[in-house]
Backbone as a chain_set.jsonl record, in Angstrom:
{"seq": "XXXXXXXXXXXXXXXXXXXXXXXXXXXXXXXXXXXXXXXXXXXXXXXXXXXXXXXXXXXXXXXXXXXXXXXXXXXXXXXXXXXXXXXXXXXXXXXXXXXXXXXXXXXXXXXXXXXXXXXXXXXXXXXXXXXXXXXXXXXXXX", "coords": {"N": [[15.205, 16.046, -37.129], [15.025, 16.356, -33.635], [12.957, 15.994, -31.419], [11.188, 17.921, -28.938], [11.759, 17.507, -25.374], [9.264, 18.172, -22.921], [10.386, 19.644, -19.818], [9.031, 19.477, -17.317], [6.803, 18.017, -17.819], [7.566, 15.338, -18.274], [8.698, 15.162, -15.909], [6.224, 14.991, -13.951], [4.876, 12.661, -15.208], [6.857, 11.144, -14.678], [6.71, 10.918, -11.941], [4.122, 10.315, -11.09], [4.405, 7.853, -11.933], [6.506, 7.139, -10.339], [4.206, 6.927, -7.946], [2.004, 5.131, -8.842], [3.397, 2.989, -9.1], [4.546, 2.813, -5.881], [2.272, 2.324, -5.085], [1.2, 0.08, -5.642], [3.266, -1.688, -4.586], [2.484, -1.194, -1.923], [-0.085, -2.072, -2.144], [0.79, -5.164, -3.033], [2.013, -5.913, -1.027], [0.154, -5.841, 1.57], [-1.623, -8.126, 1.194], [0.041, -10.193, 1.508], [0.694, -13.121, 3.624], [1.026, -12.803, 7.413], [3.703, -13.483, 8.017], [4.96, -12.771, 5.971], [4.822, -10.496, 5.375], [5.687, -9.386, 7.794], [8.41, -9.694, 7.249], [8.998, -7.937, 5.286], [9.659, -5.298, 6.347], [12.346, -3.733, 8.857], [12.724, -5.513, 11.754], [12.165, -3.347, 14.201], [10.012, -1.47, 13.377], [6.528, -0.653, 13.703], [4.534, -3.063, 12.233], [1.906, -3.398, 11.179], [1.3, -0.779, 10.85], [2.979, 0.214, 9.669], [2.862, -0.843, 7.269], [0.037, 0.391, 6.706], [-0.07, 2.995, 6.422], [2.082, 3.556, 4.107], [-0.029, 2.555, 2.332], [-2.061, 4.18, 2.482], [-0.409, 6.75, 1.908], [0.293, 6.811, -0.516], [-2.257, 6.436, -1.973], [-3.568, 8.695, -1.782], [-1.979, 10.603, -2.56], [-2.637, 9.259, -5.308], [-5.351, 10.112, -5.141], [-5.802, 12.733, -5.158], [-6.248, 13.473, -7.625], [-8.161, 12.651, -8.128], [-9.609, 9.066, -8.01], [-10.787, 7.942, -9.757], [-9.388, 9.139, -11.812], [-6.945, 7.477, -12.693], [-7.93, 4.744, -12.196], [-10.138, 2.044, -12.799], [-13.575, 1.803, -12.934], [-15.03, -0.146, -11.302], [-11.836, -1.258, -10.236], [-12.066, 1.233, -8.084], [-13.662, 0.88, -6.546], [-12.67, -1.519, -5.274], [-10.215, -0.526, -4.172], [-11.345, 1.673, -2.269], [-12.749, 0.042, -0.184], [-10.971, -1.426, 0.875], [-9.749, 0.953, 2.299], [-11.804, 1.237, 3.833], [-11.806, -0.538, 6.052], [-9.754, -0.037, 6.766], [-10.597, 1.94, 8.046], [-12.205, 1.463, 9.754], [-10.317, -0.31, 11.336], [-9.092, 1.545, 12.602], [-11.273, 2.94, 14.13], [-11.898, 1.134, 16.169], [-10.233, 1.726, 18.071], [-7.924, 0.672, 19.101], [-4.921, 0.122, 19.759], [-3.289, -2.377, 19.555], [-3.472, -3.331, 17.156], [-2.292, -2.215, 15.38], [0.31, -1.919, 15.92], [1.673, -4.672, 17.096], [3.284, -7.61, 15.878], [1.648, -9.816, 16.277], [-0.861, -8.916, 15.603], [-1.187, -9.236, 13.373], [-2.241, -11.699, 12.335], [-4.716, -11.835, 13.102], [-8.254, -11.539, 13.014], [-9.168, -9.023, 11.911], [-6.961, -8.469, 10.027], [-6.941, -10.24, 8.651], [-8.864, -10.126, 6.984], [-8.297, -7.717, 5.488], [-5.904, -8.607, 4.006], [-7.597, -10.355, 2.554], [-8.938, -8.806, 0.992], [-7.031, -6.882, -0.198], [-6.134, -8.292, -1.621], [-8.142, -9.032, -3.857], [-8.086, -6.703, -4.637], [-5.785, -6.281, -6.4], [-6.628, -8.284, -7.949], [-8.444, -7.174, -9.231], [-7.175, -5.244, -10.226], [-5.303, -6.369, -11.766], [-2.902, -6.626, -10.662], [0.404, -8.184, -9.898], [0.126, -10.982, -7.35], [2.005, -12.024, -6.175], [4.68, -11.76, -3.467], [5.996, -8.311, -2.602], [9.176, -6.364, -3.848], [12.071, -6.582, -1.685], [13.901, -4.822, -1.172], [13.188, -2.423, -1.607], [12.496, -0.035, 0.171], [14.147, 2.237, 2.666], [15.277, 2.313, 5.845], [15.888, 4.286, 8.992], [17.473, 3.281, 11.179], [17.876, 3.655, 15.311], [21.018, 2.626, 16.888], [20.993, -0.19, 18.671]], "CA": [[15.176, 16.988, -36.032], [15.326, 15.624, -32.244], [11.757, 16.269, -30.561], [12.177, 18.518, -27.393], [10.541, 17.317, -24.539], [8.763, 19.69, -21.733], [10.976, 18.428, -18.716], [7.703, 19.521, -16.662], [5.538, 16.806, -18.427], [8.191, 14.406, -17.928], [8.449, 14.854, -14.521], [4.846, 14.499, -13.25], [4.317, 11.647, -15.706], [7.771, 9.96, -13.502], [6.198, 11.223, -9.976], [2.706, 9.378, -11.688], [4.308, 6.31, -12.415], [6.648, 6.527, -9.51], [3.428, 6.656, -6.931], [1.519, 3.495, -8.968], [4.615, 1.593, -8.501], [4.425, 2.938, -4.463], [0.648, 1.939, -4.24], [1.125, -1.36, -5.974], [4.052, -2.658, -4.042], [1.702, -1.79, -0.632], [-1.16, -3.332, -2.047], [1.087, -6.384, -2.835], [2.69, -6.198, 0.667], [-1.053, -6.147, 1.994], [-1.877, -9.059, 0.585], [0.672, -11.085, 1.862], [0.591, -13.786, 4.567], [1.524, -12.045, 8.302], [5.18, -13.543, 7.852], [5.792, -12.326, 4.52], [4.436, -8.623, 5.838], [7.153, -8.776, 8.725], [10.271, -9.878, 6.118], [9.664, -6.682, 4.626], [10.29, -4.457, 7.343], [12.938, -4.003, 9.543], [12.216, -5.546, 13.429], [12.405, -2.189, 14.885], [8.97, -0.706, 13.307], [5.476, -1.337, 14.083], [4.82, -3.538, 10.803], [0.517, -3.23, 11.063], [1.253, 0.297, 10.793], [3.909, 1.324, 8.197], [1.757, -1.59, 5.734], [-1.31, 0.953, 6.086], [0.986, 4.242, 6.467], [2.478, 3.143, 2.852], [-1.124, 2.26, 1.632], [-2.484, 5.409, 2.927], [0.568, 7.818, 1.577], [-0.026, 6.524, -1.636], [-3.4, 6.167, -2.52], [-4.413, 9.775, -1.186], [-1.278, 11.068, -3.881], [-3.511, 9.351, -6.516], [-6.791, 10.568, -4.885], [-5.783, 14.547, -5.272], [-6.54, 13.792, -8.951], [-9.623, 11.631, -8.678], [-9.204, 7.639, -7.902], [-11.568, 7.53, -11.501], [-8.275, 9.445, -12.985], [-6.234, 6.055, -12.694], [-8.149, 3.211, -11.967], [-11.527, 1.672, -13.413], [-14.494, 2.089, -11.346], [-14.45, -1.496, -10.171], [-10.665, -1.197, -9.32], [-11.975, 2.579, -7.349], [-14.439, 0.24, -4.879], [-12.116, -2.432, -4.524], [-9.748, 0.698, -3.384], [-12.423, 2.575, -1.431], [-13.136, -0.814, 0.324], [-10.151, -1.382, 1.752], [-9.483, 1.919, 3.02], [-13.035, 1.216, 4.576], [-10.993, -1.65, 6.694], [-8.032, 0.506, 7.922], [-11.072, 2.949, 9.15], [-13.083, 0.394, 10.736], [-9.719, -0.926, 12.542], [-9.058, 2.767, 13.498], [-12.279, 3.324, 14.865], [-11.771, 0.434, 16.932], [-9.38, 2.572, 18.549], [-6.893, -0.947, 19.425], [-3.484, 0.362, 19.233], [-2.27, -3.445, 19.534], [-3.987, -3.199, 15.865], [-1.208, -1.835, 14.511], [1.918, -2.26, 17.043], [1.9, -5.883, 17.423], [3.16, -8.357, 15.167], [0.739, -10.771, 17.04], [-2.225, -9.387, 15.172], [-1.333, -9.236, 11.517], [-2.87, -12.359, 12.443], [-5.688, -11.558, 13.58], [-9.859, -11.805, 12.274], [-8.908, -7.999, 10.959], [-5.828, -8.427, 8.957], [-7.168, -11.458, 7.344], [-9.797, -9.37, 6.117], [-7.564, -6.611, 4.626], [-5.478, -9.454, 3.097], [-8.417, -10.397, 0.967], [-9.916, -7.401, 0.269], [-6.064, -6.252, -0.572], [-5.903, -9.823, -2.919], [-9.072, -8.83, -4.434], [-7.917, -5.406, -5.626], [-4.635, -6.98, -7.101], [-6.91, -9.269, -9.417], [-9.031, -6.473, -10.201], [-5.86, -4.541, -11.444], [-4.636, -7.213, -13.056], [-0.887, -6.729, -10.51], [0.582, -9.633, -9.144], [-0.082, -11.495, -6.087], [3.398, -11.856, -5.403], [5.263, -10.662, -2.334], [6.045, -7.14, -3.56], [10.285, -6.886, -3.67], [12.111, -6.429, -0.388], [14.712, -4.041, -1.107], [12.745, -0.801, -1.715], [12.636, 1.045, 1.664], [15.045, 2.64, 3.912], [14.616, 2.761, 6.846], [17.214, 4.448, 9.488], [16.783, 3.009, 13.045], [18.803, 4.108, 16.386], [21.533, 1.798, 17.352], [20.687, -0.656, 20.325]], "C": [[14.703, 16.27, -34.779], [13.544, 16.347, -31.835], [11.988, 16.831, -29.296], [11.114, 18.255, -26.45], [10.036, 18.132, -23.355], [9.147, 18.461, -20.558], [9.647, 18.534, -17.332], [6.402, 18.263, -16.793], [6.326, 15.364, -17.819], [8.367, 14.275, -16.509], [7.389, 14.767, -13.581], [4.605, 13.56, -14.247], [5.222, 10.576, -14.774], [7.079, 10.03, -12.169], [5.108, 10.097, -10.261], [3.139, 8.206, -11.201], [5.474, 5.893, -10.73], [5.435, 5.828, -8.388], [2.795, 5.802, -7.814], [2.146, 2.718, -8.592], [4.1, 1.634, -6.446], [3.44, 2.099, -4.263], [0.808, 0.687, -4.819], [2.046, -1.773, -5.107], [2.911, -2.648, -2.285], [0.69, -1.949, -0.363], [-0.298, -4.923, -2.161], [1.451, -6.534, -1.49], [1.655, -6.502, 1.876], [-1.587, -7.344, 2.215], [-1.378, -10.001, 0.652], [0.297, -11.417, 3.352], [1.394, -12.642, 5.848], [3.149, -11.984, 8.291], [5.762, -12.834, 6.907], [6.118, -10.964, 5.467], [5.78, -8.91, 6.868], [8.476, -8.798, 8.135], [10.218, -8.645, 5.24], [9.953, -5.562, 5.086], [11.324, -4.473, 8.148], [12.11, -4.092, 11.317], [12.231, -4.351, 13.959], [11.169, -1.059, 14.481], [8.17, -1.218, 13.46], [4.703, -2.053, 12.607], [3.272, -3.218, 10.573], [0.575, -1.388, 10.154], [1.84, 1.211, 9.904], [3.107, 0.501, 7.203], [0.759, -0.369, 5.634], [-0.671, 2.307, 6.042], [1.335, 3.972, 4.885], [1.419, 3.006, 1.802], [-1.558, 3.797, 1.403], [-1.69, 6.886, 1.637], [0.301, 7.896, -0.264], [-1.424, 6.511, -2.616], [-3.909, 7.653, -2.039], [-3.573, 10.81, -2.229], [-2.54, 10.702, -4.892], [-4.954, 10.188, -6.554], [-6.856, 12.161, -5.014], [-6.102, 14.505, -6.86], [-8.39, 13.654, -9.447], [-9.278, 10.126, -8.754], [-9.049, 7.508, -9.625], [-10.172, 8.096, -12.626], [-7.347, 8.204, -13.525], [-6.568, 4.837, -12.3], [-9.634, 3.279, -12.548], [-12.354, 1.945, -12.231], [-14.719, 1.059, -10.549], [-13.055, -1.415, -9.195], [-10.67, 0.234, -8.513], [-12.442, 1.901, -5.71], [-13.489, -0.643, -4.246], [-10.896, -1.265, -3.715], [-10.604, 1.042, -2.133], [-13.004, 0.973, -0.123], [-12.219, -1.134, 1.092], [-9.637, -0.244, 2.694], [-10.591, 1.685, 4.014], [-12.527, 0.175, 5.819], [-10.793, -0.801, 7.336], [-9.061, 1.591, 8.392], [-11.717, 2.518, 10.292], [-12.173, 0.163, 11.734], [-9.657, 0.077, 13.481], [-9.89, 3.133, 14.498], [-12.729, 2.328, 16.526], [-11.206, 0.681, 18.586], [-8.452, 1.398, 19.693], [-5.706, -0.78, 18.841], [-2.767, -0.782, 18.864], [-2.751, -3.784, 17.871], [-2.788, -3.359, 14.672], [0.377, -1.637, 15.102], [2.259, -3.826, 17.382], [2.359, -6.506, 16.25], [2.519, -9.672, 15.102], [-0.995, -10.589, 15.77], [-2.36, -9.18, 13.9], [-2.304, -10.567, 11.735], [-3.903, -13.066, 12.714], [-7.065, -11.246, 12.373], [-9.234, -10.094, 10.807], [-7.932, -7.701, 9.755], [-6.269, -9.426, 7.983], [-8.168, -10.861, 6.413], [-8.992, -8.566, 5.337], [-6.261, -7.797, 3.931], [-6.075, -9.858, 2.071], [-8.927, -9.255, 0.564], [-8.275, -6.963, -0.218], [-5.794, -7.586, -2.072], [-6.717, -9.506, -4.051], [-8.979, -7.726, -5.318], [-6.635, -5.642, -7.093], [-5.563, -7.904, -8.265], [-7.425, -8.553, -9.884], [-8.458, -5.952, -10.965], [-5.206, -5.038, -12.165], [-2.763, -7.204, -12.328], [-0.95, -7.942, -9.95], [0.617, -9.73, -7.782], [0.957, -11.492, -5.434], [3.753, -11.427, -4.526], [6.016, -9.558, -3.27], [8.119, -7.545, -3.365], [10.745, -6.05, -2.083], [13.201, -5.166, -0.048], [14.289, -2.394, -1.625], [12.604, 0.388, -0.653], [14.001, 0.965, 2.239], [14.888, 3.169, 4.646], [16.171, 2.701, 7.945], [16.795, 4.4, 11.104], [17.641, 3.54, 13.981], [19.46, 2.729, 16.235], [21.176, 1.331, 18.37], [21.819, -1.089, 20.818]], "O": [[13.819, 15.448, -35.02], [13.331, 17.474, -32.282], [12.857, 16.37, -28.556], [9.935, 18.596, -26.551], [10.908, 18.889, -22.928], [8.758, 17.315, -20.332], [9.498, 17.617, -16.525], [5.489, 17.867, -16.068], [5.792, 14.529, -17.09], [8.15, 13.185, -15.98], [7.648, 14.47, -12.415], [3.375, 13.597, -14.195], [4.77, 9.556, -14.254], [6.992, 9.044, -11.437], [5.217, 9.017, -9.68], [2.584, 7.556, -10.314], [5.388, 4.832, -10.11], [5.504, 4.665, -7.989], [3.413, 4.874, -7.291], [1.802, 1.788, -7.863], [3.495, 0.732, -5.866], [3.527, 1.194, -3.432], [0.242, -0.062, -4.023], [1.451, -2.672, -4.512], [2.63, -3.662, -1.646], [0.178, -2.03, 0.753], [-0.7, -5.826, -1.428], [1.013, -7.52, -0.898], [1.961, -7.142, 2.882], [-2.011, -7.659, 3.327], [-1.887, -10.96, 0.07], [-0.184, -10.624, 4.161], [2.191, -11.786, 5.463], [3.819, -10.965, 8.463], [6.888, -12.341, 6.967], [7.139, -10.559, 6.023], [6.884, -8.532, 6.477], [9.435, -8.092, 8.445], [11.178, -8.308, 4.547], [10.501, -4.733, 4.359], [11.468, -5.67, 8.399], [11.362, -3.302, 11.892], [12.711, -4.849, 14.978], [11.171, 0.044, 15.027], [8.352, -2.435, 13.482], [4.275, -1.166, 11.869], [3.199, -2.601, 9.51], [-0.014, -1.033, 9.133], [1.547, 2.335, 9.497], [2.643, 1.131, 6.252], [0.56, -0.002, 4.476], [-1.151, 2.772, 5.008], [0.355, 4.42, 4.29], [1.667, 3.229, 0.617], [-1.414, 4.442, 0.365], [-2.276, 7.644, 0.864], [0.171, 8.886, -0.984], [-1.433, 6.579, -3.845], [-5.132, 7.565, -1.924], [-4.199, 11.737, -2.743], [-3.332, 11.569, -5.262], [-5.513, 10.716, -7.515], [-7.936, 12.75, -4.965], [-6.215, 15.614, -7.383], [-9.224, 14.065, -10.253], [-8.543, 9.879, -9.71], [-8.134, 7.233, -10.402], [-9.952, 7.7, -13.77], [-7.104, 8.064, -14.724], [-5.758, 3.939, -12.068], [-10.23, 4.339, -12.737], [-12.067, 2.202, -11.062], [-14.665, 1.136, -9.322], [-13.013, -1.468, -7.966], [-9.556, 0.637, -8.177], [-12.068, 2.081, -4.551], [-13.349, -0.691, -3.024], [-10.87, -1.354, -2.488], [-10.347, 0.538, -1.04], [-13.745, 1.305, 0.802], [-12.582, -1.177, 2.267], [-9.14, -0.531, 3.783], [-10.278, 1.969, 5.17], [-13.301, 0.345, 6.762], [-11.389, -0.563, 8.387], [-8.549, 2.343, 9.221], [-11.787, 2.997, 11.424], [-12.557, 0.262, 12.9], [-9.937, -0.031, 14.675], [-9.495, 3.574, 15.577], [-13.44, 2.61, 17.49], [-11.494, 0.198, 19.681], [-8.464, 1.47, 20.922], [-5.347, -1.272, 17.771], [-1.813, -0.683, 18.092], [-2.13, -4.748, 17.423], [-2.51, -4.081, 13.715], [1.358, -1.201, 14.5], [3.291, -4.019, 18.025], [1.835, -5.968, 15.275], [2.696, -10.498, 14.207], [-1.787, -11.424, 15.335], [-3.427, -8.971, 13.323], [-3.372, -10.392, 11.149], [-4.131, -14.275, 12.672], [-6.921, -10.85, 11.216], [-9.036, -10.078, 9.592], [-8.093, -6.924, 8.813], [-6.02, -9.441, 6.778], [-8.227, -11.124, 5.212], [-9.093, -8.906, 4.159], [-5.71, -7.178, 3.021], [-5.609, -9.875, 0.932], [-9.347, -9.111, -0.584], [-8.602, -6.337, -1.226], [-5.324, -7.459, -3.203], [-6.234, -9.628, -5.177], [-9.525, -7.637, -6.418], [-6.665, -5.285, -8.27], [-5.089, -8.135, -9.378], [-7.346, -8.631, -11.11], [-8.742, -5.915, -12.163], [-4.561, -4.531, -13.083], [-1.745, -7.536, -12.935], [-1.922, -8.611, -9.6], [1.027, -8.83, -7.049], [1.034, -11.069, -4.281], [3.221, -10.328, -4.37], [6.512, -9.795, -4.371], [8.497, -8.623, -2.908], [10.062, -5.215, -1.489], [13.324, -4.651, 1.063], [15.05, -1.473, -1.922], [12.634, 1.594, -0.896], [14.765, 0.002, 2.298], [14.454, 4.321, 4.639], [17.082, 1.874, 7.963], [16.14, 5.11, 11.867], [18.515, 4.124, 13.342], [18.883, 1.793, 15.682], [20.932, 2.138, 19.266], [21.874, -1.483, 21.983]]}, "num_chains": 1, "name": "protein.A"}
């Protein structure tokens, strides 16, 4: 006899696993050198800004459960630590923060590169540049 599955279960266990995948590819994308971070966007967005937009979108999905629901409590701080970054830059209130591709390169990004490296070893994902063909993004014609 075939097992019947509750298509309800199955589909918040896919939404689940889709948003880990989400939040892992933009912690790996974090975590990459300033060049990488711009080869995965298209020229036409502000790249500081969709990296923490992507971080953000994702990690606040997992956080309606409880971080502690899906990650260890080490891998919650190394979380909670970086978000502590993207508030610090905010508070800065330095739009060229996150509109430039000048300051991925900058004292602040290098920080949220390691602290984004750091969470990746705690989780055990890879360092890797995340892959490049997962977004679409629909720009005006110039």
């Amino acid at each position: 006899m075939k097992k019947r599955v509750n298509p309800m279960v199955d589909e918040a266990g896919s939404r689940l696993e889709h948003t880990l995948r989400a939040f892992e590819w933009s912690v790996r994308a974090l975590a990459q050198e300033a060049d990488v971070q711009a080869s995965l966007f298209p020229g036409q967005v502000w790249i500081g800004d969709e990296l923490v937009l992507e971080f953000d979108e994702h990690r606040s999905k997992l956080a309606e459960e409880g971080l502690s629901a899906h990650f260890a409590p080490a891998e919650v701080e190394r979380i909670e630590a970086l978000d502590r970054l993207f508030q610090e830059m905010t508070d800065a209130n330095d739009l060229s923060l996150w509109q430039t591709e000048e300051a991925l390169v900058s004292p602040s990004w290098n920080a949220v590169r390691r602290a984004a490296r750091e969470l990746l070893e705690e989780v055990g994902w890879p360092t890797s540049p995340p892959p490049q063909e997962r977004a679409i993004y629909v720009v005006p014609n110039a």
